[in-house]
Backbone atoms as SQL, in Angstrom:
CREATE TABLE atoms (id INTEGER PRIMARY KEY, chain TEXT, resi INTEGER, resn TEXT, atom TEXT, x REAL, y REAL, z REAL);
INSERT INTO atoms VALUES
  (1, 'A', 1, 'UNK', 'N', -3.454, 45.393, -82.207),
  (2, 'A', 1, 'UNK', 'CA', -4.564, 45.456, -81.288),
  (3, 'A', 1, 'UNK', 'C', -5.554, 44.323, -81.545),
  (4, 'A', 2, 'UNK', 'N', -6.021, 44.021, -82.751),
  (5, 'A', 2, 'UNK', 'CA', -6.433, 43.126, -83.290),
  (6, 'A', 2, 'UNK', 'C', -6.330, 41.703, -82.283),
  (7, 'A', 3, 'UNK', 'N', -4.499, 41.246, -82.558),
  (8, 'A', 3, 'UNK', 'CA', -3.878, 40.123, -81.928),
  (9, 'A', 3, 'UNK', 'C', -4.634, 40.173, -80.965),
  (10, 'A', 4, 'UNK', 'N', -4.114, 41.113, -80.083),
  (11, 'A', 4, 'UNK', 'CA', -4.348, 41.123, -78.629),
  (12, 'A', 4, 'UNK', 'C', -5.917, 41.077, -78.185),
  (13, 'A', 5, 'UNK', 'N', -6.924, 41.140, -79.013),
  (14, 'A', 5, 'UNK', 'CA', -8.472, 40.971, -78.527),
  (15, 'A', 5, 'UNK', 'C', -8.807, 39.397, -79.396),
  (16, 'A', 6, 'UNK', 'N', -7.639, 39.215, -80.033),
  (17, 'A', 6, 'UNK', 'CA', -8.155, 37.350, -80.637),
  (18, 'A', 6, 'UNK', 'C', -7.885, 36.954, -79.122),
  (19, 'A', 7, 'UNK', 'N', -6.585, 36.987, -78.430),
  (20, 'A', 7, 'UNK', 'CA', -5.736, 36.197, -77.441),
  (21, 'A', 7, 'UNK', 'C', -6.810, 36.480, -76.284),
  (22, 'A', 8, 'UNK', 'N', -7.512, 37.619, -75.902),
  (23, 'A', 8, 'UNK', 'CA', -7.946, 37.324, -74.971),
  (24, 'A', 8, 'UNK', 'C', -9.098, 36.590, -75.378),
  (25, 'A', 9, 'UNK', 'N', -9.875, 37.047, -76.364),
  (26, 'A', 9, 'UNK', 'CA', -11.289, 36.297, -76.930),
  (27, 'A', 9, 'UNK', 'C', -11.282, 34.862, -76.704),
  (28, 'A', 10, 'UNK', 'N', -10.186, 34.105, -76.967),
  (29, 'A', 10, 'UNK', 'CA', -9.518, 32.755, -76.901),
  (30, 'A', 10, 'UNK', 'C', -9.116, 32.129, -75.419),
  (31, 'A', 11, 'UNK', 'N', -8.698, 33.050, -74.589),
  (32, 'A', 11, 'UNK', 'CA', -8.117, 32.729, -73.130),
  (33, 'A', 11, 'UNK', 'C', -9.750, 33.153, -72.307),
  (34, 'A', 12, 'UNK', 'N', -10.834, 34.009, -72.882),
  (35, 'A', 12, 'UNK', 'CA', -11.798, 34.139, -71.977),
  (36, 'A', 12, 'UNK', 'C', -12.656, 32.740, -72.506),
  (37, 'A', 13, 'UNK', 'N', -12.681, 32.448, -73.964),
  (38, 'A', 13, 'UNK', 'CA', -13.507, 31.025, -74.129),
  (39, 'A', 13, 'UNK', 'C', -12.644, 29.774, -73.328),
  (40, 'A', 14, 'UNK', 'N', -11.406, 30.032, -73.162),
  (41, 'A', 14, 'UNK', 'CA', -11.057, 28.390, -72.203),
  (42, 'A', 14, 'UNK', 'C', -11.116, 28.816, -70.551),
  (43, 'A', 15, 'UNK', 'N', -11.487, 29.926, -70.410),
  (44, 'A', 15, 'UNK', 'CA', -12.063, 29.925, -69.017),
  (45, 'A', 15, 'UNK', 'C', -13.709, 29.714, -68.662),
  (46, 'A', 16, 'UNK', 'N', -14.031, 29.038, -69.828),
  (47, 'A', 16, 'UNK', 'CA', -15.511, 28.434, -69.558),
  (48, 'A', 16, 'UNK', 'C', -15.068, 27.189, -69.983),
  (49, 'A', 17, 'UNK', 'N', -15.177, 25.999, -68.097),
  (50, 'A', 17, 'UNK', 'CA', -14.518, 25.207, -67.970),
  (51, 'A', 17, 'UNK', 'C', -16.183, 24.374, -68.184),
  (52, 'A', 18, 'UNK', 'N', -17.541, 24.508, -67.602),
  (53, 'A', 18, 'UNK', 'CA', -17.898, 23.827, -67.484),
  (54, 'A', 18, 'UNK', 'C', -18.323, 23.697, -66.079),
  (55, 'A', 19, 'UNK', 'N', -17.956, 24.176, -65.133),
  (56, 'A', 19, 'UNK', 'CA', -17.771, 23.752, -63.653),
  (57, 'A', 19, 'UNK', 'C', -18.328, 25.464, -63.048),
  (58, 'A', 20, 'UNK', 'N', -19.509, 25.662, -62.676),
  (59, 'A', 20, 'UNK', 'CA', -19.779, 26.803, -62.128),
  (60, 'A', 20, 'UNK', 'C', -18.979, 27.906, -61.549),
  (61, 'A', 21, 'UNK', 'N', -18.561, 27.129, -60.532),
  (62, 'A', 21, 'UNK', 'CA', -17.526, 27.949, -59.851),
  (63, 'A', 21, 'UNK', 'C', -16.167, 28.102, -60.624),
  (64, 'A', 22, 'UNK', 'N', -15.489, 27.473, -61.464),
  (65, 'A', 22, 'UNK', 'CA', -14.424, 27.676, -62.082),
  (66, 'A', 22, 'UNK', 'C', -14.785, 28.631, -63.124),
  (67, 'A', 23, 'UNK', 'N', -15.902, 28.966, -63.647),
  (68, 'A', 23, 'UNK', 'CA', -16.119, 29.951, -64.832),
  (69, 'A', 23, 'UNK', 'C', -16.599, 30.881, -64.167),
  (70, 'A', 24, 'UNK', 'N', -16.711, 31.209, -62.718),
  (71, 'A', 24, 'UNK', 'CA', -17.230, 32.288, -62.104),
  (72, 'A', 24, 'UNK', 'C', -15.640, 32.995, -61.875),
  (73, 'A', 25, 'UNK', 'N', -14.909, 32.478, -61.589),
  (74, 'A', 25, 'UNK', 'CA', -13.702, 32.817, -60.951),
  (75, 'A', 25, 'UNK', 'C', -12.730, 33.486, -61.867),
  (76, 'A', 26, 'UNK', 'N', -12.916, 32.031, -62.917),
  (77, 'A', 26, 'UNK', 'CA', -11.508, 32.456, -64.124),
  (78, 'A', 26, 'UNK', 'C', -12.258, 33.723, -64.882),
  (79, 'A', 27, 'UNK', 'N', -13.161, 33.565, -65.557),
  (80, 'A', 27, 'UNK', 'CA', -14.307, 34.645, -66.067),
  (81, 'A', 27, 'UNK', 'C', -14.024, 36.076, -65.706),
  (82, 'A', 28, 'UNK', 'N', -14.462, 35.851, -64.191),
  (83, 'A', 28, 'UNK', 'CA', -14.599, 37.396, -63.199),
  (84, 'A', 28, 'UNK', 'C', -12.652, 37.943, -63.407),
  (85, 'A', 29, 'UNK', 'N', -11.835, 36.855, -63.006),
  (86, 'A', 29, 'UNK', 'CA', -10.074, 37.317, -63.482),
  (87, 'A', 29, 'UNK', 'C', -10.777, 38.117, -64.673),
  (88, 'A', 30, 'UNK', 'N', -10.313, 37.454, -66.124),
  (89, 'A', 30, 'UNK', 'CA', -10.170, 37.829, -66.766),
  (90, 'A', 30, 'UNK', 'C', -11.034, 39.285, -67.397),
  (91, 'A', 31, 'UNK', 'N', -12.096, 39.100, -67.043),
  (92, 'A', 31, 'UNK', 'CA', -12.866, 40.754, -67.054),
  (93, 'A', 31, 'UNK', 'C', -11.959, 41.775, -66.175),
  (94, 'A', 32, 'UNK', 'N', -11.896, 41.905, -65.005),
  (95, 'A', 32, 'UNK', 'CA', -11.525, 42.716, -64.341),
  (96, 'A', 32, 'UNK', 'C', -9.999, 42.943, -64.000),
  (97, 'A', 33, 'UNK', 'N', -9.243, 41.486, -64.332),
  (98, 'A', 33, 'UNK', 'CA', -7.526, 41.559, -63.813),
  (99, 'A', 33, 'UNK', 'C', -6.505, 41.474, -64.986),
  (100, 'A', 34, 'UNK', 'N', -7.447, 40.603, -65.499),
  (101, 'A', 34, 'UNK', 'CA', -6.564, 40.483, -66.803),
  (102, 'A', 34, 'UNK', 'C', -5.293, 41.443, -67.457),
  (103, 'A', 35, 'UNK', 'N', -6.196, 42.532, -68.085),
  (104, 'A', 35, 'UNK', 'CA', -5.456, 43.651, -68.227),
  (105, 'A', 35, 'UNK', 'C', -4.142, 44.372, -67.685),
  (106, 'A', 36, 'UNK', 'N', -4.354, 43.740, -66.327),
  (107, 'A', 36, 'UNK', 'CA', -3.260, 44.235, -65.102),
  (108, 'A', 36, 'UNK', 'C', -2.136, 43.293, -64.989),
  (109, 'A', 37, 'UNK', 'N', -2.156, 42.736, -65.750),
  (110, 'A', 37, 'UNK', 'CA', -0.974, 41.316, -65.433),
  (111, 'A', 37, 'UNK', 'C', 0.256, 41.890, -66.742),
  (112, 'A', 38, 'UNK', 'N', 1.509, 41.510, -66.297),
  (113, 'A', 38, 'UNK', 'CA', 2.436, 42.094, -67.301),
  (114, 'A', 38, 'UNK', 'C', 2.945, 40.390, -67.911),
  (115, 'A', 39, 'UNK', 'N', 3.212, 40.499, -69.084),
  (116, 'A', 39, 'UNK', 'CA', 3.488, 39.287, -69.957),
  (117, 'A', 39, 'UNK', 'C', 3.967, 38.114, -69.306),
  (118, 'A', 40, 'UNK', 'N', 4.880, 38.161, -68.605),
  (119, 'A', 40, 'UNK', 'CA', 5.262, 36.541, -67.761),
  (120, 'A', 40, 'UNK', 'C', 3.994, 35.930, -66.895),
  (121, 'A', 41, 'UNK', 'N', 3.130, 37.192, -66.580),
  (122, 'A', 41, 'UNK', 'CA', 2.016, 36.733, -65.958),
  (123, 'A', 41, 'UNK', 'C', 1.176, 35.868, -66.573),
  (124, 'A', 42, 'UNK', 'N', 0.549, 36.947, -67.959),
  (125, 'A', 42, 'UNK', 'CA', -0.304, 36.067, -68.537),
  (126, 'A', 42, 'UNK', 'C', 0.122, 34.714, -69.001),
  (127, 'A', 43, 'UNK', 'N', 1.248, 34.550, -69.169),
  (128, 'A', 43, 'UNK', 'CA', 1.391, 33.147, -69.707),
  (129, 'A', 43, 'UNK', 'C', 1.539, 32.151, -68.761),
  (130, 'A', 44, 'UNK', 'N', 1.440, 32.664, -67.056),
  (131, 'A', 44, 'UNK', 'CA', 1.494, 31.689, -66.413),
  (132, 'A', 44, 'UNK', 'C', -0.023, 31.611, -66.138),
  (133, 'A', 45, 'UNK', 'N', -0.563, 32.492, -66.670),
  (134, 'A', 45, 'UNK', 'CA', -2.448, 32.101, -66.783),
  (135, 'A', 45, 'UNK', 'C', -2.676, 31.593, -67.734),
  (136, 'A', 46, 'UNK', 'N', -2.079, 30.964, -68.701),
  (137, 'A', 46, 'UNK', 'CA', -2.201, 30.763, -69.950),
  (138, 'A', 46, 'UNK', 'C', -2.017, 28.870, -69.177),
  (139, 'A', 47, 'UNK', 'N', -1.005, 29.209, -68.393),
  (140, 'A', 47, 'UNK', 'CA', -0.408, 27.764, -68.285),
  (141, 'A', 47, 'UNK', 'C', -1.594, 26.933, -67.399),
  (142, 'A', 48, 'UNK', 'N', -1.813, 28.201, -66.516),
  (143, 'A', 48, 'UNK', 'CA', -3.031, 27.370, -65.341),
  (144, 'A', 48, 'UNK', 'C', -4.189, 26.844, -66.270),
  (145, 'A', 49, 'UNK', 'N', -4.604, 27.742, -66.982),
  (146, 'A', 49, 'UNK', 'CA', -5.793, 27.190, -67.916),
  (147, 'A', 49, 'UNK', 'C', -5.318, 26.208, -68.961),
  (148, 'A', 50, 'UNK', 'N', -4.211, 25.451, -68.653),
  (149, 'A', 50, 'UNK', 'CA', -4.137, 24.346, -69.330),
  (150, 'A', 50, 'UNK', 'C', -3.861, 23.067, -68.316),
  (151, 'A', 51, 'UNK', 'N', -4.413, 23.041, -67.084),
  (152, 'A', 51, 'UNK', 'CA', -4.847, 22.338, -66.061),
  (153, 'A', 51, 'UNK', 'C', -5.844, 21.979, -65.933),
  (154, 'A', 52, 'UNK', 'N', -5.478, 20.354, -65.868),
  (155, 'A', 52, 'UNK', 'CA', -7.102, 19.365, -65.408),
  (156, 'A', 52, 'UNK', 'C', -8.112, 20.512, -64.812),
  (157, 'A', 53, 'UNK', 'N', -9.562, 20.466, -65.254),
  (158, 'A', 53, 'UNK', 'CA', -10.395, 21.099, -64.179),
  (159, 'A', 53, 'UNK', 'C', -10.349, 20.741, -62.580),
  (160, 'A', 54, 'UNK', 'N', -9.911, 19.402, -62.254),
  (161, 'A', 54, 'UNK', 'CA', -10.235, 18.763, -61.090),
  (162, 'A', 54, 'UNK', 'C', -9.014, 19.619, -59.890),
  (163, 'A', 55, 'UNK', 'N', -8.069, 19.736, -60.517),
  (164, 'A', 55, 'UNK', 'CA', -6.684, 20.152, -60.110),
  (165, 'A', 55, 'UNK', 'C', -6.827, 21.836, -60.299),
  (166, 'A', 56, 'UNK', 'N', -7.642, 22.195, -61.380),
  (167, 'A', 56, 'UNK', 'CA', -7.895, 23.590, -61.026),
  (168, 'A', 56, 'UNK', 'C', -8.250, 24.255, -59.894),
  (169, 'A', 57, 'UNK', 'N', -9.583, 23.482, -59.596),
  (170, 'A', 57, 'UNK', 'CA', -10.143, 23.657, -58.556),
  (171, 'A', 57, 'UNK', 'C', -9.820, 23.736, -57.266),
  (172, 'A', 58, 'UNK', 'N', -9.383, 22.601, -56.838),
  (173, 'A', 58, 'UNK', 'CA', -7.929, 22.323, -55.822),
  (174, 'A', 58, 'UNK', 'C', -7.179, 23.347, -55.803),
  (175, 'A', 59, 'UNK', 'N', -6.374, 24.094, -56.551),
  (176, 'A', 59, 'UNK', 'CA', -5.819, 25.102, -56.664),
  (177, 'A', 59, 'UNK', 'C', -6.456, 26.673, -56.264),
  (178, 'A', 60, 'UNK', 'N', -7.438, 26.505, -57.048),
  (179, 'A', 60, 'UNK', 'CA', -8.616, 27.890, -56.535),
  (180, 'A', 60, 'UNK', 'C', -9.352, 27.554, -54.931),
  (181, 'A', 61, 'UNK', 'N', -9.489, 26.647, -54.447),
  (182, 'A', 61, 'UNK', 'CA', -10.096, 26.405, -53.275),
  (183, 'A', 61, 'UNK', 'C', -8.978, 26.343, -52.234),
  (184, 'A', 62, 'UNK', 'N', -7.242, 26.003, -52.437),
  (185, 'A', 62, 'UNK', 'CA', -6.317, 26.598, -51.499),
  (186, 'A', 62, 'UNK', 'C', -6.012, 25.066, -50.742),
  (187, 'A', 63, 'UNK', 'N', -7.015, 24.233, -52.072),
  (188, 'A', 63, 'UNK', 'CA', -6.433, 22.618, -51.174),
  (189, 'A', 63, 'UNK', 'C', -5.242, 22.111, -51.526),
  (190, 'A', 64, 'UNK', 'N', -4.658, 22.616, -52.994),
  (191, 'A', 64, 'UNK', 'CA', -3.233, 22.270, -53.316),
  (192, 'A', 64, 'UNK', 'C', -2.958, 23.297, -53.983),
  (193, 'A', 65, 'UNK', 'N', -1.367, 23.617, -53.690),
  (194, 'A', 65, 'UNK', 'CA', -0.327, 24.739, -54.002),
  (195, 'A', 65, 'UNK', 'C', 0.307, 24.365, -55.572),
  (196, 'A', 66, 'UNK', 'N', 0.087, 25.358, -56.688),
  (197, 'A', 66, 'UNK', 'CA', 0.987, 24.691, -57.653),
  (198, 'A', 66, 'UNK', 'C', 2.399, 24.535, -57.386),
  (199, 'A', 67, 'UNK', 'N', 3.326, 23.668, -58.016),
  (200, 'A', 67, 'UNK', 'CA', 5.017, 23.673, -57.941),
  (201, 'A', 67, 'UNK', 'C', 5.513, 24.818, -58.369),
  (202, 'A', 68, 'UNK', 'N', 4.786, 25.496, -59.730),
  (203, 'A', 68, 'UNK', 'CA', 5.718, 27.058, -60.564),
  (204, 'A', 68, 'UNK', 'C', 5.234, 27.545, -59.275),
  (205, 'A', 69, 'UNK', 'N', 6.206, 28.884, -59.245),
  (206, 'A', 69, 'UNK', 'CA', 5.918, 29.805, -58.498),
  (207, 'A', 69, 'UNK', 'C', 5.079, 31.104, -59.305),
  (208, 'A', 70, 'UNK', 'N', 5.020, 30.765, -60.431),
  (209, 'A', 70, 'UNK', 'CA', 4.567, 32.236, -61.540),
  (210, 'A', 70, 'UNK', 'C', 2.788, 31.526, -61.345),
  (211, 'A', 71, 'UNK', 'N', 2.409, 29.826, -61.634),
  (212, 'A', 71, 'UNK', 'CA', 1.309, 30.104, -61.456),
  (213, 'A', 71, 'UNK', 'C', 0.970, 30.082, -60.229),
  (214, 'A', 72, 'UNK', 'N', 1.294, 29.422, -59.124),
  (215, 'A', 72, 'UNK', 'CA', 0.955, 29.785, -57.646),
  (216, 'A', 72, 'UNK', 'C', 0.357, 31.489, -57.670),
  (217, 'A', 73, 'UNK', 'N', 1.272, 32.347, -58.065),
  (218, 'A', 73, 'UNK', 'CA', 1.237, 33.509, -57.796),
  (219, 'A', 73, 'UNK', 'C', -0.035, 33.731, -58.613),
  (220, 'A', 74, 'UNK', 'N', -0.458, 33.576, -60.057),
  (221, 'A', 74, 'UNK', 'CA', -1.895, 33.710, -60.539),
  (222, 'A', 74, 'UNK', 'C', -2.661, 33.037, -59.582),
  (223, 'A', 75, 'UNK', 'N', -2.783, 31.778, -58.847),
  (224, 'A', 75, 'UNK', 'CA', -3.928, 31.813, -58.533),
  (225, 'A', 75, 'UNK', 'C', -3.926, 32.513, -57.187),
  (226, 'A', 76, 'UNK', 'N', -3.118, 32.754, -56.411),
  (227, 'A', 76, 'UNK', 'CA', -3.212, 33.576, -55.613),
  (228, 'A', 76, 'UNK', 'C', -4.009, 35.201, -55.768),
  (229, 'A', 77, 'UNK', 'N', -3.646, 35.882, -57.068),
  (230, 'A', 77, 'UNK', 'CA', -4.227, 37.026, -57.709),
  (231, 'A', 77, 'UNK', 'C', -5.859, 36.683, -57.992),
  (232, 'A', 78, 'UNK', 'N', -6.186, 34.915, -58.171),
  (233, 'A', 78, 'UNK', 'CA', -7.519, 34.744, -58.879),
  (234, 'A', 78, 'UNK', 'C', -7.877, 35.006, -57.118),
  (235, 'A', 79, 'UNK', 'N', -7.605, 34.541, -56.439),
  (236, 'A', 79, 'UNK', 'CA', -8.768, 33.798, -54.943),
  (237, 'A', 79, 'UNK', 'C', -8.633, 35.459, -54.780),
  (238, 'A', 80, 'UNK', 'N', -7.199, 36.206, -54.550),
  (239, 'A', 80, 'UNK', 'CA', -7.955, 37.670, -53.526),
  (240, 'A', 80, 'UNK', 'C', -8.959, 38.505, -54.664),
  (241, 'A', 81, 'UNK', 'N', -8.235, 38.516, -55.922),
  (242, 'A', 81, 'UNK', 'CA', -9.877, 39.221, -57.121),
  (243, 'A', 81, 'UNK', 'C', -11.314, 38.405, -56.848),
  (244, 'A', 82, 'UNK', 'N', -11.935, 37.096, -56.398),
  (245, 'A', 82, 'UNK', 'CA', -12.411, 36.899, -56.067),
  (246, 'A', 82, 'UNK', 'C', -13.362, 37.339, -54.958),
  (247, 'A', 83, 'UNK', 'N', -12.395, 37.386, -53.777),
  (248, 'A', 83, 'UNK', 'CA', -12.247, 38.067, -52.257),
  (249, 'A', 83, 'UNK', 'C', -12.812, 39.755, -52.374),
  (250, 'A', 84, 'UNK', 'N', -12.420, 40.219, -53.320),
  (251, 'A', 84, 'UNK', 'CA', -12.152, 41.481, -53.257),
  (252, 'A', 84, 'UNK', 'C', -13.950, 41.769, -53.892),
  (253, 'A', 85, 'UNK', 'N', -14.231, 41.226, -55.008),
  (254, 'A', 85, 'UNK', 'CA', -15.367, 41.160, -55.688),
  (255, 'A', 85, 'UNK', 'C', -16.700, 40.706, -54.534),
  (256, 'A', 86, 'UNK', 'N', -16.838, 39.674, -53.769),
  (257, 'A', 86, 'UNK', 'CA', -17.443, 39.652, -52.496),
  (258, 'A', 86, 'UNK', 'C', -18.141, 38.458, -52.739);
């Protein structure tokens, strides 16, 4: 249990990018969705948060599609948890 509150402690500090809106987004995921994602997931959130901020963004704003289909599908989960939050 331990592990598992370093890993997120660690994945919620690299979702403070610096960039308002990107630490509003990844932040708000990880409080509220996080939990809900089953292991292939998180590591394709693991993977997005190891993306340029510039290209993050792009990605969260729906101006470019990633190539994986595992992170496409996270950020798809980030914009409607977003959506859903208001």
């Amino acid at each position: 249990m331990q592990t598992q509150t370093r890993d997120f402690s660690r994945l919620y500090w690299q979702c403070r990018r610096g960039m308002l809106e990107l630490d509003l987004l990844l932040q708000g995921f990880m409080e509220r969705r996080y939990h809900l994602l089953t292991r292939p997931q998180q590591r394709a959130f693991e993977q997005l948060l190891a993306t340029s901020d510039q290209l993050l963004l792009e990605y969260l704003m729906g101006r470019t599609v990633p190539i994986d289909t595992e992170v496409a599908n996270i950020v798809q989960q980030i914009r409607k948890a977003a959506e859903d939050q208001g």
